[in-house]
N, C-alpha and C positions, 0 to 999 in steps of 0.2 A: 313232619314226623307223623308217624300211623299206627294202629296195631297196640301191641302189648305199650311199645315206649310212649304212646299218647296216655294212655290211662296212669304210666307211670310219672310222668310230665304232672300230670293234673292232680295226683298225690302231694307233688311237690310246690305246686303252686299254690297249693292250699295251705303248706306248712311252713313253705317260705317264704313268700309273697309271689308275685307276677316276674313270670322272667320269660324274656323270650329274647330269641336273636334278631327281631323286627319290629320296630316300635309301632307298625303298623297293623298290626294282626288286632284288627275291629276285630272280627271272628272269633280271636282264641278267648278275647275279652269281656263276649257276649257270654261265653259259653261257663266260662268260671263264674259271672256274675249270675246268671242263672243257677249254677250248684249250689253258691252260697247263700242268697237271696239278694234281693233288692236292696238293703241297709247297708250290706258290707261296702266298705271304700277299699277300692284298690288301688296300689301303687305299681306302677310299670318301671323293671328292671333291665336294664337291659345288659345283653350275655353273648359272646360269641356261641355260633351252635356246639363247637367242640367241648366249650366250658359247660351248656347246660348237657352236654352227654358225657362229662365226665361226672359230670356232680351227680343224675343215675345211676350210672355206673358204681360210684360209692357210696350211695347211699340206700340204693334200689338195688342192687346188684345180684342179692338172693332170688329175685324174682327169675333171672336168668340162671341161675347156678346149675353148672351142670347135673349133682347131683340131687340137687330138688326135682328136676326136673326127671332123672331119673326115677325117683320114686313115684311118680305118674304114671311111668310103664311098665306093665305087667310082662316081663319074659314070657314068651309066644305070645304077643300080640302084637301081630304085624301089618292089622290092616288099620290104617291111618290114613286118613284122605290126603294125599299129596297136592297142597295147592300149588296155584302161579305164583310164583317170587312177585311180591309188591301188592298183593290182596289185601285187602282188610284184615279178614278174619284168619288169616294164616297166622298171626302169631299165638292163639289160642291151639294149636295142633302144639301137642307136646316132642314129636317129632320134629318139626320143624324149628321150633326153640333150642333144641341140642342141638342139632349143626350147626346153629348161629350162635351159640356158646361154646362150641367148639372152636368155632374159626375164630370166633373174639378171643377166647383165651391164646390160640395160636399165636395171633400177633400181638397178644399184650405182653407174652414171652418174647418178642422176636424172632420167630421163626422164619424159616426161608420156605419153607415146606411143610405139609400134613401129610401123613401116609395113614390110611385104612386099610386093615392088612388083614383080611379074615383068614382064621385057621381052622383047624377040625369040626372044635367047641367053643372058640371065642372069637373075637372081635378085638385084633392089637390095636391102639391106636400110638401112635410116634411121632414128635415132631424133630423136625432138623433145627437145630440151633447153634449158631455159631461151628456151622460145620459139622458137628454132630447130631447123631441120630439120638433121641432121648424116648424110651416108652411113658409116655402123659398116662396112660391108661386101658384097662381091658376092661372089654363087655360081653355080657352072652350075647352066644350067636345069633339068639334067634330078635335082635335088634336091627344087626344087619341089612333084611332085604328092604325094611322105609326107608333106613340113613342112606342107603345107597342108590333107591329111585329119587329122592329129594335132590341130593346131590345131581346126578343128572337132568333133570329137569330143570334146577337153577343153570348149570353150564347148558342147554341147548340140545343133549344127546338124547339119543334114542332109547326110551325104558324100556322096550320093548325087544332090545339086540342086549345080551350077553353071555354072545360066544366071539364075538369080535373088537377089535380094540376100538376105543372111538375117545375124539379130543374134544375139549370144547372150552366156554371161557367162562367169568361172570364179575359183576362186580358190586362190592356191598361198603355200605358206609359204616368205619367202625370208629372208635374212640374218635368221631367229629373228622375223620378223613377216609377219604375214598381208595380201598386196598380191591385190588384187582386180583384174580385168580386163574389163572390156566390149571385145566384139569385135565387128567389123563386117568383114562379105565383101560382093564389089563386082565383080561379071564385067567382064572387062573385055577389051580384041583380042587379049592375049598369057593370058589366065586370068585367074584369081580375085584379085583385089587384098584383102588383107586388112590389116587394121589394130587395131591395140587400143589404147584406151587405155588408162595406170596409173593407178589407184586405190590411192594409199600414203597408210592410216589417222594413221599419224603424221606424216605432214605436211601433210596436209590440210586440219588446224583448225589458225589461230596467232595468235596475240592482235593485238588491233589495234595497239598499242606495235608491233612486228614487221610491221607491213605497209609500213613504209619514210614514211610520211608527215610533213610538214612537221606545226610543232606546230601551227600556226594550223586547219592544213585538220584533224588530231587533232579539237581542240578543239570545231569543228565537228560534226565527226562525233558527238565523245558528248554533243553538247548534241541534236541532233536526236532521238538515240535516247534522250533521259529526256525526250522529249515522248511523254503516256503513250498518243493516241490519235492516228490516220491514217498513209497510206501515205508511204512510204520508197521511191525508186525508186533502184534502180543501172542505169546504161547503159552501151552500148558494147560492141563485135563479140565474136565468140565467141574464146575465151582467152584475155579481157582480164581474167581473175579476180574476174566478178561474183560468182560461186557461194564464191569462198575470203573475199569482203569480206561475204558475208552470212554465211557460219558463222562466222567470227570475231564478230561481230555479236551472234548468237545464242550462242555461246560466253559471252559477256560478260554477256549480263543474263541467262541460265538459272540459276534458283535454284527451290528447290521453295515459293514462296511464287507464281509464277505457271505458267500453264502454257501450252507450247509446242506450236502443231502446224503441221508445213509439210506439203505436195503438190509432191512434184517429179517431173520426168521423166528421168532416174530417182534413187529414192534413192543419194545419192553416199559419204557416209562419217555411218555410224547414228552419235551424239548419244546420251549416258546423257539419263534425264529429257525427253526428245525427242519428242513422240507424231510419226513421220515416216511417210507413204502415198508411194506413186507411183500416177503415174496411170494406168489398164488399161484401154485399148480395149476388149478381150472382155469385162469388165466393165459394161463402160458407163460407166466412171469418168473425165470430163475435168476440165478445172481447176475448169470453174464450176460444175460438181456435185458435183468434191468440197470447194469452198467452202461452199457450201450444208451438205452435210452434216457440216463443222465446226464450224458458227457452233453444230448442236443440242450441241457435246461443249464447251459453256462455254470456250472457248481466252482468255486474254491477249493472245498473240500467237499474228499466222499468217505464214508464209512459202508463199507462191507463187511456184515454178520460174520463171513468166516468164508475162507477161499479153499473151496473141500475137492475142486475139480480143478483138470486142464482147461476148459471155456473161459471159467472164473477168474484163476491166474492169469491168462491171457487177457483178458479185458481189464483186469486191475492192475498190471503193465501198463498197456497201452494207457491209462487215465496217465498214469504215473511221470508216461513219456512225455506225455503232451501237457504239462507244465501243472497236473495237479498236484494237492496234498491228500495222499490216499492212507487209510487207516483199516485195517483189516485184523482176524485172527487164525490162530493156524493151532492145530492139536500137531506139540511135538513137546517131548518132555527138558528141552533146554533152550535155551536162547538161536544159540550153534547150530544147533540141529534142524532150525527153520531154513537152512540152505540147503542142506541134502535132500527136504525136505519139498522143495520147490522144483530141483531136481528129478526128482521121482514124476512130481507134476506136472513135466515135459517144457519148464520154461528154460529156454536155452540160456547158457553161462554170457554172452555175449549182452542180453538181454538185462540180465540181474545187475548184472555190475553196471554203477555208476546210477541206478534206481532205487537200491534200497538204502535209506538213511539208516535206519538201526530193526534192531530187534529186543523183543523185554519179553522174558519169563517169569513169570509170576506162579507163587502160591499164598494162599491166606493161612494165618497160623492163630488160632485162642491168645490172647492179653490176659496173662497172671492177673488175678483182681487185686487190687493196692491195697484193699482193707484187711487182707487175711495171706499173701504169700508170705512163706515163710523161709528163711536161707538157710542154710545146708555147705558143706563143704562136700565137693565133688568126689566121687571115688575112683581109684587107679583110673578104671575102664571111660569114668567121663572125663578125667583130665587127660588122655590121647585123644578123645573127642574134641576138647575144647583148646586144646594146645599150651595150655596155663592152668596153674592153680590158682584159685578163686573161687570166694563165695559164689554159690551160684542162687536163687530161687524157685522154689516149687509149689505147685496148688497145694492150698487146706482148705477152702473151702465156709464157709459166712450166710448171712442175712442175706447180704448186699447182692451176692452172684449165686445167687437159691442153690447154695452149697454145691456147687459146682469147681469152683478154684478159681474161674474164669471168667470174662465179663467183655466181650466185641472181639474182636478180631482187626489183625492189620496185614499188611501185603510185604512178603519179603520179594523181591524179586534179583534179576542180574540181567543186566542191560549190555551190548553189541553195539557199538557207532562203526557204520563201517567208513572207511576211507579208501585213499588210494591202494596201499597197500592190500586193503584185504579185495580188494575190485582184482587186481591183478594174479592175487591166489585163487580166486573164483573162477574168472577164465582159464584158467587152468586145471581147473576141476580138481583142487587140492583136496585132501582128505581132513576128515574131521581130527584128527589129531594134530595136520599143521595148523587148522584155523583155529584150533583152540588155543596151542602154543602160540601163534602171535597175537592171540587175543591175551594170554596171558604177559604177551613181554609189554601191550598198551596198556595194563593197569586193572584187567579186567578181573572182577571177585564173583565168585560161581554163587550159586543158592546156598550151598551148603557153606560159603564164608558167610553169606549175609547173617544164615541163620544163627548160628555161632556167633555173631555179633550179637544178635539179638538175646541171645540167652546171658551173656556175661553181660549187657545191659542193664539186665532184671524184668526186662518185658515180658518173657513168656518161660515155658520151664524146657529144660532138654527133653523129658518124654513127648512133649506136644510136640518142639521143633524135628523129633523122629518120624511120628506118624504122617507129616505133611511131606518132610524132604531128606534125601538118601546122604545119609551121614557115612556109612559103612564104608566109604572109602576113607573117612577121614581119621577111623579108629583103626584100619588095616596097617 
């Protein structure tokens, strides 16, 4: 520990006795004994590091506050010396202090995401939470040009480029765990639009029990995956949680009796027992070549980022043929539609059939908070929606879910096994309307049932299950 949090550590050792997460820190113990003098008796406490950075955190916590620290800076004053991340004296830059109480509050929210969003005359700031976009707060603009060379300079870019987009990464220890940040700059008519996303290792992986599903569609799921060869597709827009339903996935059957290798873009949260690449342009390294050069390191299983090209599909086939278990994602907005879809992709019909065990589309929908929904009797227009009358539940909004209505999110999705039957409409290049009817004569239930389940549950409200997934057929 360094910086601002040592001096606050030592506030606290003095108030509350000796605590440290090492019972061996002669040093830290030389140095308190020296503060307080020679007489004092110390007693050594000992604390995991997270417990002694939460007990700062609550009880020190002003020292960080964004808005203290706000009144440090005078509007137009922008020149602030931009240290190296990990200095000493950096945490005494009052600049440098606010983006680290920015991004702590970020993830003490749960956010998925930070957006800095400069405009004419201010400074938006926004987090994504549970899927939504929330404004945390505005600042004059003229704070801007430090928060956003510090910002680059922790990620690795260039302070000295913004007219060009440029990416970069970083990672910082908050509430006693290690949160990762991909960051992306984006010139834009008022400046640099930057954005990061959060990478929080613990919760990132969560078993598939925890991903909110009905038990049938469960059941589903782990029968597909103890079929021991061909591809697995997940679909559906970007942060609809395909990447959190495949490590949960791989979470589940990693055991050191087979071995795992994925290719993503980029590695998201490293896996014990994992063999994980990303893929490197300057390399030469894209999906289909580093398929290729997996199949020679004997895998079980492989997980491929997302099969976006003909090379790709082609080499994630061929794993598929030769006795792997392949795991991939595909942008298509249904389950169904990941066959036309592959189609398009130039894999032949002859090829697909009898390789692909199923397909799962997913979207993530806000969880009504339990301390504050409230029921309601649906009107005309929701009972065609919902196919019955019944109480239904909607957000009000609490303490508990910072008045919000809402409080995590879970996955509705609708799951495809295929079998002989639909192997033999695929070489035939059936259309999407017979594969859907004999999907529906096998028992299959669309997004829009799941979600409609979910709402007469009491899980989530109809206005949230609208914004995620297209009901309008159901009220037509």
């Amino acid at each position: 520990m360094s910086g601002e949090r040592n001096k606050l550590l030592g506030r606290m050792l003095i108030e509350k006795g000796v605590i440290s997460e090492d019972q061996l820190r002669i040093a830290l113990l030389e140095q308190v004994r020296a503060l307080l003098g020679e007489d004092c008796e110390l007693h050594l406490m000992l604390a995991s590091e997270s417990e002694v950075m939460r007990s700062i955190d609550q009880y020190y916590g002003f020292e960080l506050s964004i808005e203290g620290i706000l009144q440090e800076i005078e509007p137009g004053e922008a020149e602030y010396p931009i240290l190296q991340a990990g200095t000493e004296s950096e945490f005494s830059q009052p600049v440098v202090r606010l983006i680290d109480a920015l991004l702590s509050d970020a993830v003490q929210r749960g956010a998925s995401d930070i957006h800095f969003e400069p405009e004419r005359s201010f400074l938006r700031i926004r987090s994504r939470i549970d899927g939504v976009l929330r404004q945390m707060r505005s600042l004059h603009k003229s704070y801007w040009s430090p928060m956003a060379v510090r910002l680059k300079v922790m990620s690795g870019m260039n302070i000295a480029e913004n007219r060009a987009p440029q990416d970069g990464h970083f990672s910082l220890l908050l509430s006693g765990r290690q949160i990762d940040f991909r960051v992306s700059a984006e010139p834009t008519t008022h400046g640099e639009n930057i954005v990061l996303r959060i990478l929080d290792r613990q919760k990132g992986i969560v078993s598939l029990e925890d991903l909110g599903l009905g038990e049938e569609e469960l059941d589903m799921l782990k029968f597909m995956i103890s079929k021991p060869e061909g591809i697995i597709l997940v679909t559906g827009p970007t942060g609809s949680g395909k990447t959190t339903t495949l490590y949960s996935i791989l979470s589940r059957i990693n055991t050191e009796a087979i071995n795992i290798m994925t290719l993503e873009d980029p590695v998201e949260y490293p896996m014990p027992m994992i063999r994980q690449a990303s893929v490197n342009e300057m390399a030469k390294l894209d999906f289909a070549s580093g398929i290729r050069s997996m199949l020679r390191q004997d895998p079980d299983v492989i997980l491929v980022g997302e099969i976006r090209d003909e090379p790709t599909a082609v080499m994630a086939f061929r794993a598929a043929m030769t006795g792997h278990q392949v795991y991939s994602t595909l942008h298509t907005n249904s389950a169904i539609g990941a066959i036309p879809r592959l189609f398009d992709l130039g894999i032949h019909p002859e090829i697909m059939a009898g390789n692909v065990i199923g397909m799962v589309a997913q979207r993530l929908a806000r969880r009504l908070c339990p301390a504050c929904r409230m029921a309601h009797d649906p009107d005309p227009e929701e009972e065609r929606v919902l196919g019955e009358k019944r109480s239904i539940y909607r957000a009000s909004g609490c303490e508990s879910c910072d008045f919000q209505g809402y409080s995590g999110r879970f996955a509705i999705m609708e799951l495809v096994l295929l079998d002989e039957d639909f192997d033999d409409l695929i070489v035939r290049r059936g259309t999407l309307r017979e594969m859907r009817n004999l999907a529906g004569m096998k028992g299959f239930r669309t997004l829009a049932q799941n979600a409609v389940r979910a709402v007469s549950s009491g899980m989530t409200s109809l206005e949230e299950i609208s914004r995620v997934v297209d009901l309008t057929g159901r009220a037509a």
